[in-house]
C-alpha positions, 0 to 999 in steps of 0.5 A: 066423879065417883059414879064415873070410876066403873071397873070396866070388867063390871060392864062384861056381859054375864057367861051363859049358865051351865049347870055343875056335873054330878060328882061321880063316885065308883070303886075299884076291886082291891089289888093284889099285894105283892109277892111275898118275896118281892119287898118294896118300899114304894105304894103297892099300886105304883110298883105292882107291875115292877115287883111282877117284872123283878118275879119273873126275871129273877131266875134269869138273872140267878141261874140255879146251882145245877145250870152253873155247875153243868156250865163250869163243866162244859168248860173243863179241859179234857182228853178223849181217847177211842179207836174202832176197826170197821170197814170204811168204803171212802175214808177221805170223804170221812175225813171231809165230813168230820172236819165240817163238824169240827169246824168252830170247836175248840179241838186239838189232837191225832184223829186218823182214819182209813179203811180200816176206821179210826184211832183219835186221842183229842183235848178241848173243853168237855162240851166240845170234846164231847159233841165230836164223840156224841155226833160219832156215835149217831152213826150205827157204825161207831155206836158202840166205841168206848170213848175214855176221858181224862182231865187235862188241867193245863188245857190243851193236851195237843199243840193242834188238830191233825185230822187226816187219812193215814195208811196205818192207824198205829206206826208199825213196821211194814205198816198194818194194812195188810192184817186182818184187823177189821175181823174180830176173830182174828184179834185177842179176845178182849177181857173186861178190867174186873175179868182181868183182875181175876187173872191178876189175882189168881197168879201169886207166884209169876214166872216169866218163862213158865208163868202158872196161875196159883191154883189152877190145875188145868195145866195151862201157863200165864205169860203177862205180856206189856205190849209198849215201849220201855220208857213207858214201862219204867213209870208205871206197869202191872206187877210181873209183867217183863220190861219190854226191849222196845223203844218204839212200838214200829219195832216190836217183835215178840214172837217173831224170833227165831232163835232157839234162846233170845231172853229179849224175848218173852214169848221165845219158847212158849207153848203157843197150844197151852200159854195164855197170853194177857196183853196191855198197852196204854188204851188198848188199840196196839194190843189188838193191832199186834195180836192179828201178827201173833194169831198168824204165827200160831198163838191160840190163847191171846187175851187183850185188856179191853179199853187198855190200862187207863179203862182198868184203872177207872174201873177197877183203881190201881190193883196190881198196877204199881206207878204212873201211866205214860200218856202220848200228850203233854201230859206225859204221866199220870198216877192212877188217881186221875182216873178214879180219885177214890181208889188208893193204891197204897203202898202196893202201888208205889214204884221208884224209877231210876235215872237213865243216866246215873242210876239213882231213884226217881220219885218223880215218876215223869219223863223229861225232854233232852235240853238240846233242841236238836233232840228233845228226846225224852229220859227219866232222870234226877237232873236235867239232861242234854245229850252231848253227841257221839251216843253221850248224855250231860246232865245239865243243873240239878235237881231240888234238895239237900244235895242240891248245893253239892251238885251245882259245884260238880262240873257237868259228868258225861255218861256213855249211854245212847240217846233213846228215840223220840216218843212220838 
């Protein structure tokens, strides 16, 4: 019985012979280690391919220091400004043309143009901003526009774009179609800000009437002309210049009076042959316009500041300047700091405005909107302001400070002053 337990698998036939391969050997060339600046702590075969990857995507992933300043840039809020007088043939297609370019850009602001070219005053991000005046300046037309900028910290100068035809580039009155402003010959001759800054100079001693620049023998008169507005002035204007009885550039009349004294005045009686007259405004645009009005009326020696105050003050900081420059934007007012943050004016450069309504000192050289909505026109003042009709303002809170207690238990006082026109 023993014999007869047989394991079954034991009875299996035997699998063919095969003969067992040959162990191969070979070798591999040695890798190459990775990157010095790539560490791993995984074998350098396994992760080889990865560190490669890491190396490549690395700039990807850190932009270099100059990409990341020019992109913190290309975000900052600023206001443009330009003008140029050109003969336009078909100024709506212009129009048409350059809302297809900035369409999709974030631009507000007053671009006008007709046939006599175009004033534009803009806000939006400076890359933006800076493509409209770029994509300008392609066109051989308007290569050769000073284009100004200025930071616009709180964003947006303008509430919206209004880019259209319009009949006058500058609100005048009778409009300026008629003057000859596309021909350089008849406008002022424009003087850089460091020419400029010699005529300021060469003046020590200024008289409005018979103004003579120090020094010089040739007989010839200096007359500082501010062709702006009188609330522009009062924040800001170069030292003799005369406070201009204007509150609005459409009324402007220097030069036109034809009586024998008007102190209004400051051209009345001049010597049209050997007066030089030196004309500012804020960018340059109005004083061009108005010199065509001053050339027909026998002006000879008319000189405007080229790129206006805001070019001068970014050239040549605040010599001779004294205050703040009023801007046509939300803005309002800016110290000449903004356009070349080196320069200091020093003490020179201080001015004290004083309040529309009580005529006491303001520092702070801005103006504020009336309180009455109706109105919204604008007065330099200590306190705020709401004009309560019949040409009467009511200054309305009051101002930080000492005497701010005292004031707040003072019934509101009524000052009989009319109320100035709107800026705008």
């Amino acid at each position: 019985m023993a014999s007869a337990a047989v394991h079954h698998h034991l009875l299996r036939p035997p699998l063919p012979w095969r003969p067992r391969h040959q162990k191969l050997s070979f070798s591999l060339p040695p890798l190459p280690p990775p990157p010095a600046r790539v560490r791993s702590s995984c074998p350098a075969p396994a992760c080889l391919l990865a560190a490669h990857a890491v190396a490549v995507a690395e700039p990807d992933l850190v932009p270099p220091e100059d990409e990341r300043d020019e992109d913190k840039e290309d975000d900052q809020f600023v206001v443009v400004a330009f003008y140029k007088f050109v003969p336009l043939q078909d100024p709506r297609a212009e129009v048409a043309s350059h809302l297809r370019f900035l369409e999709g850009r974030d631009i507000h602001g007053r671009i006008y143009m007709n046939e006599q070219g175009i004033n534009a005053q803009y806000s939006g991000p400076h890359k933006d901003a800076m493509a409209y005046a770029n994509w300008l300046r392609k066109d051989h037309r308007f290569r050769d526009i000073l284009v100004q900028t200025s930071p616009a910290l709180s964003g947006h100068a303008f509430p919206r774009l209004k880019l259209r035809y319009k009949p006058s580039l500058v609100q005048l009155e009778g409009g300026s179609s008629h003057l000859p402003l596309v021909d350089p010959s008849m406008r002022a001759t424009p003087l850089t800000p460091s020419e400029w800054r010699e005529r300021l100079e060469a003046r020590k001693c200024f008289d409005m009437s018979s103004s003579k620049a120090s020094g010089d023998t040739s007989g010839r008169n200096l007359l500082l002309l501010d062709v702006r507005n009188d609330y522009e002035w009062d924040i800001g204007h170069f030292q003799g210049a005369q406070r201009p009885n204007v509150d609005c550039f459409r009324s402007t009349s220097f030069g036109l009076s034809e009586e024998v004294m008007d102190p209004s005045d400051p051209l009345n009686g001049v010597d049209k042959e050997k007066t030089d007259v030196l004309m500012y405004c804020t960018g340059g645009i109005r004083c061009d316009v108005y010199s065509t009005i001053l050339r027909k009326k026998g002006f000879r020696n008319l000189y405007t500041l080229e790129g206006g105050v805001s070019n001068y003050l970014k050239t040549e900081g605040s010599a001779g300047w004294v205050g703040n420059l009023f801007v046509f934007d939300e803005r309002l007012s800016l110290p000449p700091a903004t356009f070349r943050p080196e320069a200091d004016g020093g003490d020179d450069n201080k001015w004290v405005g004083r309040c529309y309504a009580c005529g006491s000192e303001v520092v702070e050289l801005r103006h504020r909107n009336c309180a009455n909505i109706d109105c919204n026109r604008l007065y330099l003042s200590v306190l705020r302001v709401v004009c309560g009709g019949a040409g009467r303002l009511l200054l309305w809170g009051v101002q930080e400070g000492p005497s701010a207690a005292a004031a707040a238990a003072r019934p509101p006082e009524i000052h009989e002053m009319a109320c100035l026109p709107r800026w705008i």
